[in-house]
C-alpha positions in Angstrom: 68.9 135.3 111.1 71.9 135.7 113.1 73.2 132.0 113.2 72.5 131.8 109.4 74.7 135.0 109.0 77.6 133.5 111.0 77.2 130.1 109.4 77.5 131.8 105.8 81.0 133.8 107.8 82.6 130.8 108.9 81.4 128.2 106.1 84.9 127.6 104.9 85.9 126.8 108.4 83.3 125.0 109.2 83.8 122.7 106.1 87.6 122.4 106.9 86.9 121.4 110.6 84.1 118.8 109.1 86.5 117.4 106.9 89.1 117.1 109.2 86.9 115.3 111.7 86.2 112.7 109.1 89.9 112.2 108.4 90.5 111.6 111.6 87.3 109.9 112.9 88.7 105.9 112.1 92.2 106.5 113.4 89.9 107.6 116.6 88.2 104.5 116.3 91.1 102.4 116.6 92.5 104.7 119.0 89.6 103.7 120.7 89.3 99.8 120.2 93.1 99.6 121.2 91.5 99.2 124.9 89.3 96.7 124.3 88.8 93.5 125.5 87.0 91.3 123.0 85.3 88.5 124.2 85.9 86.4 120.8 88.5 86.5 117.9 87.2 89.9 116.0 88.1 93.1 117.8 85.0 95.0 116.1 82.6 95.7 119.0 83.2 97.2 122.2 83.2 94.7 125.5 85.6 95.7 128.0 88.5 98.1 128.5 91.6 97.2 129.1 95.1 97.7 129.0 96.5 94.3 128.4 97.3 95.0 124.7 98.9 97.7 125.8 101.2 95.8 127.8 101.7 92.7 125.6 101.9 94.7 122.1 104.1 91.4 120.4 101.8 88.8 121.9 100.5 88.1 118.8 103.1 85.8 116.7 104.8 87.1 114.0 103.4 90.8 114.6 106.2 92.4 115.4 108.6 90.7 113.3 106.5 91.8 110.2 106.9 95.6 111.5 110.1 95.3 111.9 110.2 94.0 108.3 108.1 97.0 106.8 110.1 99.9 109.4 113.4 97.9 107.3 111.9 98.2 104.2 110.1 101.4 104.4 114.0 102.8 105.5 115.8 101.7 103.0 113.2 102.5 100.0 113.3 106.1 101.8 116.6 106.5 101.7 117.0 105.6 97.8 114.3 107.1 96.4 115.1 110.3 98.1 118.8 110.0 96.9 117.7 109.0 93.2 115.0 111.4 93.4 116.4 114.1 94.6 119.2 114.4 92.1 116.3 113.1 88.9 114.3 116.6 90.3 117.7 118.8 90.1 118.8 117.7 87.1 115.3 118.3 85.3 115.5 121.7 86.6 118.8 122.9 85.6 120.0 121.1 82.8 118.4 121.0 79.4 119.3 117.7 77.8 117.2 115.8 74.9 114.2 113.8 75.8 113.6 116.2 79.1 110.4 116.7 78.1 109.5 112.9 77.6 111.1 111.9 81.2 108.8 114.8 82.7 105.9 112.9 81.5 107.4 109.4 82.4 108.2 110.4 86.0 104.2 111.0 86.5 103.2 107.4 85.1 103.8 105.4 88.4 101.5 108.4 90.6 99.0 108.0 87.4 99.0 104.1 87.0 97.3 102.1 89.1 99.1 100.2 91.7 98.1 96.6 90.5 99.6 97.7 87.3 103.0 98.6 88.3 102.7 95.2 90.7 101.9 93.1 88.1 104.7 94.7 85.5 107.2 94.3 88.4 106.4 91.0 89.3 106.7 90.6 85.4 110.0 91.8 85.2 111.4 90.0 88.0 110.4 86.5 87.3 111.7 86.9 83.5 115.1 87.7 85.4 114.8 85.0 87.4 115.2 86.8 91.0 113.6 85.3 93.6 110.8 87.0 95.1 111.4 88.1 98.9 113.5 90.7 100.8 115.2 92.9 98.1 112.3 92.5 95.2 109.8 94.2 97.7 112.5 96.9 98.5 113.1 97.6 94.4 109.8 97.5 93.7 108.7 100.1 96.9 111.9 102.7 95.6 110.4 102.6 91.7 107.2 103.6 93.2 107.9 106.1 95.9 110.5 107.8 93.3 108.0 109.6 91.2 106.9 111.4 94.7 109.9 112.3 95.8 110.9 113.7 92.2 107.8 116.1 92.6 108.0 117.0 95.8 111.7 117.9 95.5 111.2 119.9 92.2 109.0 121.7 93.5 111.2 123.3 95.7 114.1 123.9 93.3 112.0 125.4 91.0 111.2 127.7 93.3 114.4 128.6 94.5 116.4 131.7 93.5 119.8 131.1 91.4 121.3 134.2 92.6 122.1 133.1 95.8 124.0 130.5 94.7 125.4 133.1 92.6 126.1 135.3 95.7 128.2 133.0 97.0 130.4 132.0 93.9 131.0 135.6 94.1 132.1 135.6 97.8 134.5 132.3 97.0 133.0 129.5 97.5 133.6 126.7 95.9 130.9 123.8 94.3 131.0 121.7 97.1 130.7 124.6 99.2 127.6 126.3 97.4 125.6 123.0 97.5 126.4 122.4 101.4 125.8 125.8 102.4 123.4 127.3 100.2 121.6 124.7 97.8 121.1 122.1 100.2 120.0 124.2 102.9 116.9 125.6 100.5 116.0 122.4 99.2 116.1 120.9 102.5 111.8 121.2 103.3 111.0 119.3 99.8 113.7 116.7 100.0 112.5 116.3 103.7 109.0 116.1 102.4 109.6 113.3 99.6 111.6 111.3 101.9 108.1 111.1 104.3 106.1 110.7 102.0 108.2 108.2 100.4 108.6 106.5 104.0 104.3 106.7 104.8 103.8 104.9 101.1 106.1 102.2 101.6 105.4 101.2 105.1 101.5 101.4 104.0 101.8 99.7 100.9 100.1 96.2 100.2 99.2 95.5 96.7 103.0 96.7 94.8 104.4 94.2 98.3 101.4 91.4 97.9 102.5 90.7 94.3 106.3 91.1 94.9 106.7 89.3 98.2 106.9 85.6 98.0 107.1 84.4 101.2 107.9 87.9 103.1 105.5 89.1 105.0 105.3 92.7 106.0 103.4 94.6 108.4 100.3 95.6 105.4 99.7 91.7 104.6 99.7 90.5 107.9 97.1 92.9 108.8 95.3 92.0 105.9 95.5 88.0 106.8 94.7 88.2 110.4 90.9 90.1 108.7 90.5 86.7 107.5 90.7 84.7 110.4 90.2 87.2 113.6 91.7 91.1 114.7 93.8 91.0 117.2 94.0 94.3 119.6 97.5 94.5 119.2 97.1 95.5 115.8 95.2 98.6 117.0 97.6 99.5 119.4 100.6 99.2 116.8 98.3 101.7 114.6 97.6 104.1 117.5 101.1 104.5 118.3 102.3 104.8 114.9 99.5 107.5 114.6 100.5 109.3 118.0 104.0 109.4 116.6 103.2 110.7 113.8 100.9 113.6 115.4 103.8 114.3 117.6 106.5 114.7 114.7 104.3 117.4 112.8 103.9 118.9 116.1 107.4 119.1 117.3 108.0 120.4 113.5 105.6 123.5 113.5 107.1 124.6 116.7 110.6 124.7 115.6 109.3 126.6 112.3 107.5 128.7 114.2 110.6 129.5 116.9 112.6 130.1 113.6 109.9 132.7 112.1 110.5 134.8 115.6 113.6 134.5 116.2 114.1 135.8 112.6 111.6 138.8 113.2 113.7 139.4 116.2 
């Protein structure tokens, strides 16, 4: 039959465009319940649209001072597991040293372990210190665990990378400094660009490593997680849209500028 025939063409597409559609079916659905209007405290049924969520996104108290807490922390963990990671992925590369292939296997635990694990083993560590739990704990504890990510993600790409042009341009004069700026840094730039995101999504998502390492702080993740208790608000839908558009719209704006690159290249 012709529609079995193009089914059996296209399966592979078909499964790809079925699979996408269930990624993306619940961040639909709370695209979705962002305009509603619930009639009591649980935002799970549809009643009425509206835009007043949309227009009040901090009227719920404490909401948008947790976001701002997890944007804080989710920037700062960025920023030094990239810088950590990225020079733990070079200097597995190109340098042979003793124990090399012991870290290799260490740097996989955290991805491997189980998140209540590390929490627990953190929390562990930091009451034997005696540190008090809050602000900078959460931030420790969210760069140990994006680390191993951005280690991969950057090796990745230096392993890939060709040595002769680094070569190339010791030939042409150019000194270390020069070489990484101009050359190194430029090629590794898509997988250290691609650890510090992922490194950014994982932090601001995470809620068991911050849950057990909090104390008192309260980040975006828990209070989501405490307002299930006691009734959703709509806000919290609209923070997820827009953090969802934005997002969509970075990956976006990102495939058009690699794909003006490609043709301006060709041309």
């Amino acid at each position: 039959m012709p529609v079995l025939r193009w089914i059996r063409r296209n399966l592979v597409v078909i499964a790809g465009l079925l699979t996408l559609a269930y990624m993306i079916l619940p961040n639909i659905i709370v695209m979705v319940f962002s305009f509603n209007k619930p009639k009591g405290r649980f935002n799970y049924s549809w009643q009425q649209f509206s835009l007043e969520a949309w227009k009040d996104p901090c009227g719920v108290a404490d909401l948008c001072g947790s976001l701002s807490l997890s944007l804080q922390i989710a920037f700062w963990a960025t920023l030094g597991a990239t810088a950590l990671g990225t020079m733990i992925a070079f200097a597995l590369v190109r340098y042979r040293f003793r124990a090399r292939g012991a870290i290799n296997s260490l740097i996989f635990l955290p991805m491997a372990m189980p998140e209540v694990v590390m929490a627990a083993s953190l929390l562990t560590l930091f009451l034997n210190m005696g540190a008090q739990l809050g602000f900078w704990t959460v931030l420790i504890a969210h760069i140990m665990f994006c680390l191993s990510f951005v280690v991969t993600a950057v090796k990745a790409r230096v392993m890939s990378m060709d040595p002769r042009l680094e070569e190339a341009a010791r030939d042409l004069y150019a000194g270390p400094v020069q070489t990484f700026l101009r050359v190194t840094l430029p090629i590794a730039a898509p997988g250290i660009a691609a650890g510090a995101l992922l490194a950014f999504a994982l932090s601001f998502d995470d809620f068991i490593i911050t849950n057990f390492n909090a104390g008192s702080t309260v980040t975006f993740p828990m209070f989501v997680w405490g307002s299930a208790q006691r009734g959703t608000p709509v806000q919290i839908n609209v923070i997820g849209t827009a953090m969802f558009v934005i997002a969509v719209l970075m990956v976006l704006v990102g495939q058009l500028i690699a794909s003006r690159r490609k043709s301006n290249a060709r041309n």
